[in-house]
C-alpha positions in Angstrom: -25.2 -23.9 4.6 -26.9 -20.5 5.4 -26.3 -17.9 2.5 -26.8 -14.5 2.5 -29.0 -13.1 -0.4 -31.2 -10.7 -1.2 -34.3 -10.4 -3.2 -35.0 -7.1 -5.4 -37.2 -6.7 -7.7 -36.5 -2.4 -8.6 -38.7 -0.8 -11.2 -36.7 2.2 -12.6 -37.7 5.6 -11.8 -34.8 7.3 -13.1 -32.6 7.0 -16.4 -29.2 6.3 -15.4 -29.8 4.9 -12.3 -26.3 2.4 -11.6 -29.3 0.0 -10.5 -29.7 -2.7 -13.3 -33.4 -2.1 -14.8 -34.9 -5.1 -14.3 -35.9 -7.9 -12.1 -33.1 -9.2 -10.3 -31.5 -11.4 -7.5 -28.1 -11.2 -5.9 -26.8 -14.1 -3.8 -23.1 -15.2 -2.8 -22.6 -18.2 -3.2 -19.7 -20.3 -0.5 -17.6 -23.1 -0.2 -15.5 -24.1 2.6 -12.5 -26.2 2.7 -9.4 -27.0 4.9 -5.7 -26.3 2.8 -2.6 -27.8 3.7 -0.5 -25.2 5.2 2.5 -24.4 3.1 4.0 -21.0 3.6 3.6 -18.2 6.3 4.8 -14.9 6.1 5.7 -12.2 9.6 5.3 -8.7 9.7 6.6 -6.9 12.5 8.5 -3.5 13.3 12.1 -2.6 14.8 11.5 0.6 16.7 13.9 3.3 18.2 13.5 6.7 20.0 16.3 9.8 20.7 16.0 13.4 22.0 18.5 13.5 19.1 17.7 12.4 15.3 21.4 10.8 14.6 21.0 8.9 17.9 18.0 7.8 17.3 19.1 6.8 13.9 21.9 4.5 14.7 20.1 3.0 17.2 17.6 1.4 15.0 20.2 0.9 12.1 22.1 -1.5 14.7 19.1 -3.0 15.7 18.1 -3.5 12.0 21.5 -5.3 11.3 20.8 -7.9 14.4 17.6 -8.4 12.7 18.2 -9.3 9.6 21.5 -11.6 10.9 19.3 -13.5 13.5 16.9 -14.0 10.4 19.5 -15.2 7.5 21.4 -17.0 10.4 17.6 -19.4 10.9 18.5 -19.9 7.1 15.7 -17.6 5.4 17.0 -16.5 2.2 17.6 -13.0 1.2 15.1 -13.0 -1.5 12.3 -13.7 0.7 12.9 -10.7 3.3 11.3 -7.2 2.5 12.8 -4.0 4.7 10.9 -1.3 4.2 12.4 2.6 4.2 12.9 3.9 7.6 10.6 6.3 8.5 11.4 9.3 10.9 8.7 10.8 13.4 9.2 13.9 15.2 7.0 13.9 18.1 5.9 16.3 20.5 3.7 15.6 23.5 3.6 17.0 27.3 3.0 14.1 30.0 0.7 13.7 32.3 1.0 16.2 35.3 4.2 17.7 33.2 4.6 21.1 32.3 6.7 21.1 29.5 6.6 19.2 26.6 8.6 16.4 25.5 10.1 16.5 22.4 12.0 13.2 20.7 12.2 11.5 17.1 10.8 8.4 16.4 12.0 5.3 13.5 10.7 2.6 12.7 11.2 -0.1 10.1 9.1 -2.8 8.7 10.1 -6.2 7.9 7.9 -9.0 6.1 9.5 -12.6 6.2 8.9 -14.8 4.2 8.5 -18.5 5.4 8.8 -21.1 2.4 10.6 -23.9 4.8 8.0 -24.0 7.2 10.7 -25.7 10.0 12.4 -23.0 10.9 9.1 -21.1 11.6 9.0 -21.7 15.6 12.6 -21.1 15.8 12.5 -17.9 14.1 9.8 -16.8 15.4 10.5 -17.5 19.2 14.2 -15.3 18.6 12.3 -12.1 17.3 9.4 -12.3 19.9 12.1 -12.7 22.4 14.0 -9.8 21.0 13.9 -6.3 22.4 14.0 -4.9 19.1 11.0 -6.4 17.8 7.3 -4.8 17.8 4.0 -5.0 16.4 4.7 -8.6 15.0 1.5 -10.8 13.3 2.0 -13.8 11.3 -0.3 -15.1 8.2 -0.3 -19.0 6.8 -0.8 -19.7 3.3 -2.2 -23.1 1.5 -0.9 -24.9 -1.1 -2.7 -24.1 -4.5 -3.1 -24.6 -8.0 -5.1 -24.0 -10.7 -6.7 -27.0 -10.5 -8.0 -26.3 -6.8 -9.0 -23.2 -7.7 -11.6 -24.2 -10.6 -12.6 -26.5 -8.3 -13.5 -24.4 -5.5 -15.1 -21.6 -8.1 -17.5 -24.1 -9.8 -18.4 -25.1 -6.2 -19.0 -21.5 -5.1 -21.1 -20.7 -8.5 -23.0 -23.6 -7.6 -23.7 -23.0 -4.2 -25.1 -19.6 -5.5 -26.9 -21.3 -8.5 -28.9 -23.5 -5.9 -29.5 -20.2 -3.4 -30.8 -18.4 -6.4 -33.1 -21.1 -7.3 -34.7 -21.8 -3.7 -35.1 -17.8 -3.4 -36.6 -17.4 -7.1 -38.8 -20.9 -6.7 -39.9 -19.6 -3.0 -41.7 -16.1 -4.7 -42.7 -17.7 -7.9 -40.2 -16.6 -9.8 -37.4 -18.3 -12.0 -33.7 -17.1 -12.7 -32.2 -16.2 -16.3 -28.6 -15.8 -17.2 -26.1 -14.9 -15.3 -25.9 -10.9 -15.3 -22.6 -10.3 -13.7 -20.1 -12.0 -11.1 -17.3 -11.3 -8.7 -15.2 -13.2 -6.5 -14.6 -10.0 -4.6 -17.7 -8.6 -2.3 -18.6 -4.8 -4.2 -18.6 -1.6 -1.9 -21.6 -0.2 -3.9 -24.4 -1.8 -6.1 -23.4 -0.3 -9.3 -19.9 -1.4 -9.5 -21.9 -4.7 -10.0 -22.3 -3.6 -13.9 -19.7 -5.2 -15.6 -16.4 -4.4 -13.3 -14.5 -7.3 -12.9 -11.7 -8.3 -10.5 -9.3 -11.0 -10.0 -9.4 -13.9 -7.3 -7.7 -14.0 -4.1 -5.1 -15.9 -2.4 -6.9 -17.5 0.9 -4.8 -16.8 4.3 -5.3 -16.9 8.1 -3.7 -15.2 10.7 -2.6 -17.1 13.7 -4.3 -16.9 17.3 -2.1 -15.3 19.8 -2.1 -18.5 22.0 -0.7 -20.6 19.1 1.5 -18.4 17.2 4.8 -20.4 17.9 2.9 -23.0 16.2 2.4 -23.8 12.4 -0.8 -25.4 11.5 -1.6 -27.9 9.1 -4.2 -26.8 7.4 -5.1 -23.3 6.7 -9.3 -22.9 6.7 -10.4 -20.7 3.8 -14.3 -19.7 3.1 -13.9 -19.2 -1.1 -17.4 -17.3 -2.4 -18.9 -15.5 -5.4 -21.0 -12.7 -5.8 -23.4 -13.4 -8.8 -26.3 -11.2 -10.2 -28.8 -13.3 -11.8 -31.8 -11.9 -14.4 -35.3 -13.0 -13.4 -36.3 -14.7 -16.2 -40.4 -13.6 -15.6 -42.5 -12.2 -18.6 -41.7 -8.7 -17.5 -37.9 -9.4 -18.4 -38.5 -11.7 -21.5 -37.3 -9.2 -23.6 -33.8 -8.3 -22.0 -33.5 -11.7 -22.1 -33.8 -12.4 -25.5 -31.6 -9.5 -26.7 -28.5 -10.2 -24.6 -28.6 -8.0 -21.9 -30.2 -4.9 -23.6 -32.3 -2.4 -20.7 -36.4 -3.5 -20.4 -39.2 -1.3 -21.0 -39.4 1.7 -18.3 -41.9 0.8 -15.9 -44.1 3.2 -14.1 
């Protein structure tokens, strides 16, 4: 498995840098696996357009009420559909080759559906792709966890980034220490590397446009960590020793 790392080694030039101190390496570590597919969810809009704002209104509150029977009617329960607020848009905008401009409202409502009974999923989903009223609709599948498959799948990534760390470190002479910090979600800056912490995520894929009438059975998921590890060379033997405490300044 190819891993993405990267090998620093950043004396520190300047107190309070968000850059840990001393000798370091960050790797992610990966696991993939195949889930069995047990829920899906659809988003997807119900769209309507007037000269007139109480035209334009009703004609997506009517379309909104055919939604939502054509959904119950497939037998999804109430619980699992979320309709957003309708939103109003007054737009203005002069056509090509037109010398006035065109003003009409625009609403639109959002629906998510949620799929538990994954049997009724090409049958619903054929009706509202089929329906005149529906826009803009996507579809995610879901696997079945549990805590159990999670731990398994962490201790798999945490190894995978153990034995990265290692090959790196053992490649430049070096050797890793203790784990500095880790992540299950990738950090949009360095710094935030320093002791943040985040909670996991729930694996998902979105279905391919040529199959989306189709439920799959098995949902593929990479699962990885993001883990800072201490060099444990002479240079960093004494932030080693006193838990995590910043080395010497180096020059």
């Amino acid at each position: 498995m190819k891993i993405l790392a990267l090998f620093l080694v950043i004396p520190t030039l300047l107190c309070g840098s968000p850059i840990p101190d001393f000798p370091f390496l960050y790797v992610v570590g990966q696991v993939y696996e195949e889930f069995p597919t047990k829920s899906a969810k659809m988003t997807f809009s119900v769209q309507a357009e007037s000269e007139k704002a109480e035209e334009g209104e009703r004609v997506l509150k009517d379309a909104s009420k055919l939604i939502m029977k054509m959904i119950r009617d497939t037998g999804v329960k109430d619980a699992e559909i979320d309709a957003s607020e309708v939103r109003k848009h007054r737009v203005s905008e002069k056509p090509f080759n037109e010398e006035q401009r065109q003003v009409y409202y625009s609403f639109t409502q959002q629906f998510i559906v949620k799929i538990s009974d994954l049997k009724i999923y090409p049958t619903l989903t054929e009706k509202l792709i089929g329906s005149n009223e529906v826009s803009s609709f996507d579809s995610e599948f879901f696997p079945e966890t549990s805590p159990e498959i999670t731990m398994r799948l962490r201790k798999a990534a945490f190894k995978d980034a153990k034995d990265n760390a290692n090959g790196l470190a053992e490649a430049s002479g070096e050797k890793i220490g203790r784990i500095h910090s880790a992540s299950e979600v990738t950090y949009e800056e360095m710094g935030r590397l320093m002791g943040e912490t985040r909670g996991g995520f729930l694996p998902s894929s979105a279905a391919g446009r040529d199959k989306v009438y189709e439920v799959p059975p098995t949902v593929p998921h990479f699962f990885q960590v993001f883990v800072l590890y201490r060099l444990a060379g002479p240079d960093n033997a004494k932030s080693e020793q006193d838990g995590g405490g910043k080395g010497e300044q180096r020059r």
